[in-house]
Biotite code that builds the C-alpha atoms (Angstrom):
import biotite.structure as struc

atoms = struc.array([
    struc.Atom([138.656, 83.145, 149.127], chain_id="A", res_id=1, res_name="UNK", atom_name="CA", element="C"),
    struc.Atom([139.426, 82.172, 145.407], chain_id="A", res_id=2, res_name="UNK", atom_name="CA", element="C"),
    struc.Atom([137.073, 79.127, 145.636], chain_id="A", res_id=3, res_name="UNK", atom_name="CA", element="C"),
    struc.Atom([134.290, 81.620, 147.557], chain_id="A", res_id=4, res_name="UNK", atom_name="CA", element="C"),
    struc.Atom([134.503, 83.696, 144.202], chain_id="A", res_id=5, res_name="UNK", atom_name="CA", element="C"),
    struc.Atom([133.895, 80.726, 141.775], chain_id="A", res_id=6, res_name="UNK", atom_name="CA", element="C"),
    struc.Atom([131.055, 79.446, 143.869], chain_id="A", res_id=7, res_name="UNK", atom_name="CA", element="C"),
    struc.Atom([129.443, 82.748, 143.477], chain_id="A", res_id=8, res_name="UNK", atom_name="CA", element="C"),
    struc.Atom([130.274, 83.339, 140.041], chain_id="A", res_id=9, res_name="UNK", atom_name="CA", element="C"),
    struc.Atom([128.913, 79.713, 139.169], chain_id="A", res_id=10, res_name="UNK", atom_name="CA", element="C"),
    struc.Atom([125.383, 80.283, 141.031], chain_id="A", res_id=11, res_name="UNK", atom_name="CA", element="C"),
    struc.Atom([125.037, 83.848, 138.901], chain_id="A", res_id=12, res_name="UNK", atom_name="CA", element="C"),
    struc.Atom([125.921, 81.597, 135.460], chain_id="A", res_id=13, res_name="UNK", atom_name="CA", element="C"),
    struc.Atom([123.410, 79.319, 136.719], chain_id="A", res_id=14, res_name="UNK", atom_name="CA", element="C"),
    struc.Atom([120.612, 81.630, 137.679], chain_id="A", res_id=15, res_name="UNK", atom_name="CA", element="C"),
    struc.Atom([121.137, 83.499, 134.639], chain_id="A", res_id=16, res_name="UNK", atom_name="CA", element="C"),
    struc.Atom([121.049, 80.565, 132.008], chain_id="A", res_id=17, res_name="UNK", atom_name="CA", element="C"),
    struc.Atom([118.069, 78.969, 133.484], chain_id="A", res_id=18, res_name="UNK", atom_name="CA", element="C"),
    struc.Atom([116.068, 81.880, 133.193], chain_id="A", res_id=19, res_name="UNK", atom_name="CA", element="C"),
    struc.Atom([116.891, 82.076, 129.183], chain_id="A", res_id=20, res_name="UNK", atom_name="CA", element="C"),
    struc.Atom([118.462, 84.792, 127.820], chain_id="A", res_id=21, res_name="UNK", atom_name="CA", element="C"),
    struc.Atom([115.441, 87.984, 128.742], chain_id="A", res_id=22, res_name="UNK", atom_name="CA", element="C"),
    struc.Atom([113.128, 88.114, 130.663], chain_id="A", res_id=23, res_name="UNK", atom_name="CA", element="C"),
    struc.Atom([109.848, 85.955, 130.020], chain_id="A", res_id=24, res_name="UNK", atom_name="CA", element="C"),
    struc.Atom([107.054, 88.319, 132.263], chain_id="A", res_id=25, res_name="UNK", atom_name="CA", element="C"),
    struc.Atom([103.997, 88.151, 130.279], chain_id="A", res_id=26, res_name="UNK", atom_name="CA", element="C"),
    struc.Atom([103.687, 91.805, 131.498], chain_id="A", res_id=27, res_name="UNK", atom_name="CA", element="C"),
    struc.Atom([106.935, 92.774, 129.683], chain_id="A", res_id=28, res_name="UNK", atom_name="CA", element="C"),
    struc.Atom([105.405, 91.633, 126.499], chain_id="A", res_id=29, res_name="UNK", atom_name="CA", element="C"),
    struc.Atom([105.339, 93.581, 123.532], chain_id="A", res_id=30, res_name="UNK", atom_name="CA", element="C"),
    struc.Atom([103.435, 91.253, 121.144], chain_id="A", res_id=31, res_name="UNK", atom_name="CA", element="C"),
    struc.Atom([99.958, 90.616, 121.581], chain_id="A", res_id=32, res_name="UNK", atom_name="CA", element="C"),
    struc.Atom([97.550, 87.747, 120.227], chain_id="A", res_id=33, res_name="UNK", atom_name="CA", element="C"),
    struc.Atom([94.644, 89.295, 118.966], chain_id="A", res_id=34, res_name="UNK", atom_name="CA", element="C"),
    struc.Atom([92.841, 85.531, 118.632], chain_id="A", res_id=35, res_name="UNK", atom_name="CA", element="C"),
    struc.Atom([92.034, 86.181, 114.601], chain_id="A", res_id=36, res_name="UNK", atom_name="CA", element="C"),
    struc.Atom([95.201, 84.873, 113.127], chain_id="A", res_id=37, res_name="UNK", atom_name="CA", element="C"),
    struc.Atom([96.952, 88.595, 113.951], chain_id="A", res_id=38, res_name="UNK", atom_name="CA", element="C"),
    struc.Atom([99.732, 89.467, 116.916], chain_id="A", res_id=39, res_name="UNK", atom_name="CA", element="C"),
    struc.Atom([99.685, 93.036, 117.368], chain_id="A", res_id=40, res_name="UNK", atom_name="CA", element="C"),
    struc.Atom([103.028, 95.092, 118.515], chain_id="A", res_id=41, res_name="UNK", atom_name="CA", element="C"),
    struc.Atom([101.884, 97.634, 120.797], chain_id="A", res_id=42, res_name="UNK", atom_name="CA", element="C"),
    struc.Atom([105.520, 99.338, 120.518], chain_id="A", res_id=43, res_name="UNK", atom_name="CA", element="C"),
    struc.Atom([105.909, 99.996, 117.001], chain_id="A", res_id=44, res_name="UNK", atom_name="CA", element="C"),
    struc.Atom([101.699, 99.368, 116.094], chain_id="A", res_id=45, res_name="UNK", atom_name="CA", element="C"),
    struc.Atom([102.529, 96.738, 113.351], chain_id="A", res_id=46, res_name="UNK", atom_name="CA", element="C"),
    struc.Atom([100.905, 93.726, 113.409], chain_id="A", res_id=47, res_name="UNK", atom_name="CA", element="C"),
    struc.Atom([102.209, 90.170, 112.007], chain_id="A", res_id=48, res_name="UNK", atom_name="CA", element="C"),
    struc.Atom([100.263, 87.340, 110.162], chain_id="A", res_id=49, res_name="UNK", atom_name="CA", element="C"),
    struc.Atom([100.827, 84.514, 112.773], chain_id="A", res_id=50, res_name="UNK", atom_name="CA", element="C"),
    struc.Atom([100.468, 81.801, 110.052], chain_id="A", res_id=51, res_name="UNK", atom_name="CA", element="C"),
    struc.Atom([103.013, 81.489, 107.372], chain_id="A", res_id=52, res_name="UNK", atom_name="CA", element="C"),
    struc.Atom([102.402, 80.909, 104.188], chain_id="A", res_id=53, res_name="UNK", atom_name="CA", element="C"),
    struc.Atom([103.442, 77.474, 101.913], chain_id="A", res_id=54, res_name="UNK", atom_name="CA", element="C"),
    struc.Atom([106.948, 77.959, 99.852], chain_id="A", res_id=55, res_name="UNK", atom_name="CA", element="C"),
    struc.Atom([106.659, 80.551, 97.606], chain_id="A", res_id=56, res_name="UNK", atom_name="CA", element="C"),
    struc.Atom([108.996, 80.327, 94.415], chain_id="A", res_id=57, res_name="UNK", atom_name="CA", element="C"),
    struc.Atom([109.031, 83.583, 93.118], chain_id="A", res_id=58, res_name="UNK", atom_name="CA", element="C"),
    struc.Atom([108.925, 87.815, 94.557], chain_id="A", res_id=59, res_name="UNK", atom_name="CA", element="C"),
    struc.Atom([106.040, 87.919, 91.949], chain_id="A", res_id=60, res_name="UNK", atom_name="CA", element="C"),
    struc.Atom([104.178, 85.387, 93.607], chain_id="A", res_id=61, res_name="UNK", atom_name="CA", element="C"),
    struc.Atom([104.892, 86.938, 96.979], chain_id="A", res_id=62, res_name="UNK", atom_name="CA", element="C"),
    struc.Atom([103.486, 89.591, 95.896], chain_id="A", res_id=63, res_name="UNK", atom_name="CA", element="C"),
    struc.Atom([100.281, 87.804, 94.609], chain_id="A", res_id=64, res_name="UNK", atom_name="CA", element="C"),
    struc.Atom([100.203, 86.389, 97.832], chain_id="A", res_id=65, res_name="UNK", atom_name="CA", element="C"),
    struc.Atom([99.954, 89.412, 99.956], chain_id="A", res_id=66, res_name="UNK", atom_name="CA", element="C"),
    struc.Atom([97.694, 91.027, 97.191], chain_id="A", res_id=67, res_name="UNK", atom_name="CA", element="C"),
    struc.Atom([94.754, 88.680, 97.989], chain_id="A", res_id=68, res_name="UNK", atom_name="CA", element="C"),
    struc.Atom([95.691, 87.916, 101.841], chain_id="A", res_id=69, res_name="UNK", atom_name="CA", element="C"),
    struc.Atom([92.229, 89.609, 103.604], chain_id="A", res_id=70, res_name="UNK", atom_name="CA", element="C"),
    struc.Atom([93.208, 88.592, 107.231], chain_id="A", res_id=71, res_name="UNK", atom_name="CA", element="C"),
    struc.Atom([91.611, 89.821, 110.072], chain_id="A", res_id=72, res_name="UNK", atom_name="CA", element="C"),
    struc.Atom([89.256, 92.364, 107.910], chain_id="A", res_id=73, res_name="UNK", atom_name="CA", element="C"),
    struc.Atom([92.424, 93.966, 106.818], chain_id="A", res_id=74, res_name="UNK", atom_name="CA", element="C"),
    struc.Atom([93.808, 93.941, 103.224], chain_id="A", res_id=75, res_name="UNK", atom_name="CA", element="C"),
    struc.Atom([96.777, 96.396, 102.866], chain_id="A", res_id=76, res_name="UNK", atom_name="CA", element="C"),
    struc.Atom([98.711, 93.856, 104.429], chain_id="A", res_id=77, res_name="UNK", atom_name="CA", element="C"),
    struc.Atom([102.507, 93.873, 102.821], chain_id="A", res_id=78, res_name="UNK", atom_name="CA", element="C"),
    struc.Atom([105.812, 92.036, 102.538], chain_id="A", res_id=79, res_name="UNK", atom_name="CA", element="C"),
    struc.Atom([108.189, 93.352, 105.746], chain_id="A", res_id=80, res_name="UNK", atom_name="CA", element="C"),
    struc.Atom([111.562, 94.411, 105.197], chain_id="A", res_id=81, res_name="UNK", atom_name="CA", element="C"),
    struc.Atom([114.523, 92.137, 105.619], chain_id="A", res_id=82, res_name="UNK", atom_name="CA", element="C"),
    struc.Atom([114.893, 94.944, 109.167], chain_id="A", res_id=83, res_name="UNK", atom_name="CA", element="C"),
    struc.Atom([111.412, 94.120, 110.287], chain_id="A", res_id=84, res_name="UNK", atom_name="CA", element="C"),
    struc.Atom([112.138, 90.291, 110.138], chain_id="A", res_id=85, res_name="UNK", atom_name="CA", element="C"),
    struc.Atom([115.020, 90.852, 112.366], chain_id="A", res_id=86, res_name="UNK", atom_name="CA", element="C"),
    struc.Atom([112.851, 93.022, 114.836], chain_id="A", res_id=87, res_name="UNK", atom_name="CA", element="C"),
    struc.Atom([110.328, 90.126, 114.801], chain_id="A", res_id=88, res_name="UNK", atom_name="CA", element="C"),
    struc.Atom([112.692, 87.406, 115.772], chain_id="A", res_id=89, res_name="UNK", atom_name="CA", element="C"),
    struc.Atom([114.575, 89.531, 118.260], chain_id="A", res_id=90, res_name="UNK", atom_name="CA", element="C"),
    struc.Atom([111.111, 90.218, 120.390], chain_id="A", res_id=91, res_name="UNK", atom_name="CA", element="C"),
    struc.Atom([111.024, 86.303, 120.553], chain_id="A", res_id=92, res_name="UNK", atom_name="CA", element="C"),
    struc.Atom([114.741, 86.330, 121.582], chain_id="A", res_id=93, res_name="UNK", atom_name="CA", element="C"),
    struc.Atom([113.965, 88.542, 124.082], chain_id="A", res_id=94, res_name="UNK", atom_name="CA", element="C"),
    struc.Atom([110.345, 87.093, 125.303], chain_id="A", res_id=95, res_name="UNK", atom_name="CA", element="C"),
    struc.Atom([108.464, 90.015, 124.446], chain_id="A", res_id=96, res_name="UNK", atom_name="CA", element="C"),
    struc.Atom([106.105, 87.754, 122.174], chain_id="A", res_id=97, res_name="UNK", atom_name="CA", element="C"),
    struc.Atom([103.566, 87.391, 125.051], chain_id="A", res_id=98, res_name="UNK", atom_name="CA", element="C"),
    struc.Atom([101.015, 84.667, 123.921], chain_id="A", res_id=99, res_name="UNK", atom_name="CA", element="C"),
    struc.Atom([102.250, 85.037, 119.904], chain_id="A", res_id=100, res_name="UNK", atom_name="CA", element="C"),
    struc.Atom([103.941, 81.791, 119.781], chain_id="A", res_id=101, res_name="UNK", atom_name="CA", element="C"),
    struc.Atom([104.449, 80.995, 115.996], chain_id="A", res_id=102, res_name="UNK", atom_name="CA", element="C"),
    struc.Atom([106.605, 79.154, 113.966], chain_id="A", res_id=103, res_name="UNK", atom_name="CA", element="C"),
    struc.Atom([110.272, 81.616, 113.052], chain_id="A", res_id=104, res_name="UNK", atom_name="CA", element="C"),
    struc.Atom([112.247, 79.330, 111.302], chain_id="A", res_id=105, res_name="UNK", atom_name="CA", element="C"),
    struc.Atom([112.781, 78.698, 107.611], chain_id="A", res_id=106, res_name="UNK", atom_name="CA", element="C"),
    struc.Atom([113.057, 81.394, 104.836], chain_id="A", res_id=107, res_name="UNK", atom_name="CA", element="C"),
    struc.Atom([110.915, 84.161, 104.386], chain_id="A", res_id=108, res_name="UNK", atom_name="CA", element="C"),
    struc.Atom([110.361, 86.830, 101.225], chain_id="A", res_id=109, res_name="UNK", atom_name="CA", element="C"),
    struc.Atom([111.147, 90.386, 102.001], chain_id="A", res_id=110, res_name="UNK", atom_name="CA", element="C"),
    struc.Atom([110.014, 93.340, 100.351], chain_id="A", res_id=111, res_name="UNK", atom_name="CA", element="C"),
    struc.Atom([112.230, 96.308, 100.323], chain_id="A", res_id=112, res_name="UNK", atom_name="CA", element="C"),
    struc.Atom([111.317, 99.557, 99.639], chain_id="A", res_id=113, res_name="UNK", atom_name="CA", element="C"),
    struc.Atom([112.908, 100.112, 96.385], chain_id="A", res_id=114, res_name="UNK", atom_name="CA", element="C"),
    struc.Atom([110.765, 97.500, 94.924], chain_id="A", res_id=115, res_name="UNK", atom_name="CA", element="C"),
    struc.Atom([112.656, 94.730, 94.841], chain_id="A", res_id=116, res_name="UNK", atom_name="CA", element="C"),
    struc.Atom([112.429, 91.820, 97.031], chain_id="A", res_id=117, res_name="UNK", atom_name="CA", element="C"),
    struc.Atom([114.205, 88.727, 98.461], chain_id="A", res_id=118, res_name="UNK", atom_name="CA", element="C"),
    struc.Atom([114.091, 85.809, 100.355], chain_id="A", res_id=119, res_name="UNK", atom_name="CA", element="C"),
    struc.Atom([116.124, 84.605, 102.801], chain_id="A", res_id=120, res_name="UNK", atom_name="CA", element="C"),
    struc.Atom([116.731, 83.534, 106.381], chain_id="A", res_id=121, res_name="UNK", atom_name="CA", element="C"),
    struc.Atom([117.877, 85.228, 109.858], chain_id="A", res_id=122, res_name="UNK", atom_name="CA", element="C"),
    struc.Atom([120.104, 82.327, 111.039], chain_id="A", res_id=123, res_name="UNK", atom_name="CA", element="C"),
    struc.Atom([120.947, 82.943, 114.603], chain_id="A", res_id=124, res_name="UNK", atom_name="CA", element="C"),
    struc.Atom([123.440, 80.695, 116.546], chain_id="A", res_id=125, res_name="UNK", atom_name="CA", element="C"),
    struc.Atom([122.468, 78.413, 119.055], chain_id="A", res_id=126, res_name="UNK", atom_name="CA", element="C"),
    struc.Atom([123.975, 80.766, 121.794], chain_id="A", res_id=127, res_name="UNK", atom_name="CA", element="C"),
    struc.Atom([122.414, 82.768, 123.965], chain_id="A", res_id=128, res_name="UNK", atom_name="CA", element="C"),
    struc.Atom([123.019, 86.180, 122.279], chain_id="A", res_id=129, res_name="UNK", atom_name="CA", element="C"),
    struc.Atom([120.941, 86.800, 119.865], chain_id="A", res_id=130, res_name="UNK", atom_name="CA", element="C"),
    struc.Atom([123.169, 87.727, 117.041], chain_id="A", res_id=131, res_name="UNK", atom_name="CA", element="C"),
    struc.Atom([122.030, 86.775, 113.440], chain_id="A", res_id=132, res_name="UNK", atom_name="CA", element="C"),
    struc.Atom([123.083, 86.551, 109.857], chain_id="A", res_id=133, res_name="UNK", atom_name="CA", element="C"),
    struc.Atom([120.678, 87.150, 107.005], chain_id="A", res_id=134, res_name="UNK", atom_name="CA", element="C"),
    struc.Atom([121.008, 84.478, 104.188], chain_id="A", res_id=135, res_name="UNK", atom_name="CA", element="C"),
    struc.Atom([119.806, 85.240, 100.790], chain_id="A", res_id=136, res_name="UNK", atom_name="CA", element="C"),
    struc.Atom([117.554, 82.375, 99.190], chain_id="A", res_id=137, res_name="UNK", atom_name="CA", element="C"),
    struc.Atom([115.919, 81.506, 96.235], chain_id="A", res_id=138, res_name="UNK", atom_name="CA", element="C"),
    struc.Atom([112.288, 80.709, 97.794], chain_id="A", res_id=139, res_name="UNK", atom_name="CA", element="C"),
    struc.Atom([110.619, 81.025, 101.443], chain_id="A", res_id=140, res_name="UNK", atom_name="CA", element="C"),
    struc.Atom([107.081, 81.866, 102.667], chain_id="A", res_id=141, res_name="UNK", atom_name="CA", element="C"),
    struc.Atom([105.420, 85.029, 103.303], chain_id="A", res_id=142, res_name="UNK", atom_name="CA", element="C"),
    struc.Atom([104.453, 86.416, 107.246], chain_id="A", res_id=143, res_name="UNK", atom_name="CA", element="C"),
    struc.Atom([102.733, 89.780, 106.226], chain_id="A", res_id=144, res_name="UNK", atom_name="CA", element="C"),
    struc.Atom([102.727, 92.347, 108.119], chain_id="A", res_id=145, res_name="UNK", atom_name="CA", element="C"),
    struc.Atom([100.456, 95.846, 108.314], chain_id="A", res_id=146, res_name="UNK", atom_name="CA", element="C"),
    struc.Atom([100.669, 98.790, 108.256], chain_id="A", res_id=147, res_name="UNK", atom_name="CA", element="C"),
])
């Protein structure tokens, strides 16, 4: 009986960690490639600059950055909170990116609403969970986002 148990319990681990840690239906998606350089949530409305920028040394040149980005036919486009960052990477944790498949690692500037802004890096462990640390630096790129 005991040996019954740990046959099932091993075919469940194995099922489950072969699939990733969500689900990966395209229909599930949240994120969607609008084909102009743009993935568009269709939860929250946002949508993300799928290119990053180069290093960036400085929040003032962040912010020069974002003031002349014209993507798409948009231009209000803006630095995302440190909370927005973590949203991002958690759809991709999940699979909800759909076709958006772009590059999440390295350090990115964040823009809070008090003015001030940072960069820094969502460091997630190489677990499945997708539990993350954010880890102030002194450069990074930009990935706008609107509105």
């Amino acid at each position: 009986m005991k040996s019954r148990h740990l046959i099932i319990a091993s075919f469940l681990t194995l099922i489950l960690f072969s699939q990733g840690c969500g689900s990966k239906n395209p229909q599930d998606a949240r994120l969607q490639n609008l084909n102009n350089g743009i993935c568009h949530d269709t939860d929250s409305g946002q949508m993300w600059q799928t290119e990053k920028s180069g290093t960036i040394k400085t929040y003032e040149e962040a912010q020069l950055y974002i003031a002349n980005l014209n993507l798409g036919g948009y231009s209000d486009w803006r630095l995302p909170t440190v909370n927005e960052l973590f949203n991002l990477n958690y759809l991709f944790d999940l699979h909800l990116n759909g076709t958006c498949d772009f590059d999440r690692k390295g350090k990115y500037w964040s823009g809070e609403k008090n003015g001030e802004g940072e960069a820094g890096s969502w460091e997630m462990s190489a677990q499945c969970d997708p539990a993350r640390r954010y880890f102030n630096k002194s450069e990074g790129s930009v990935r706008a986002v609107r509105p």
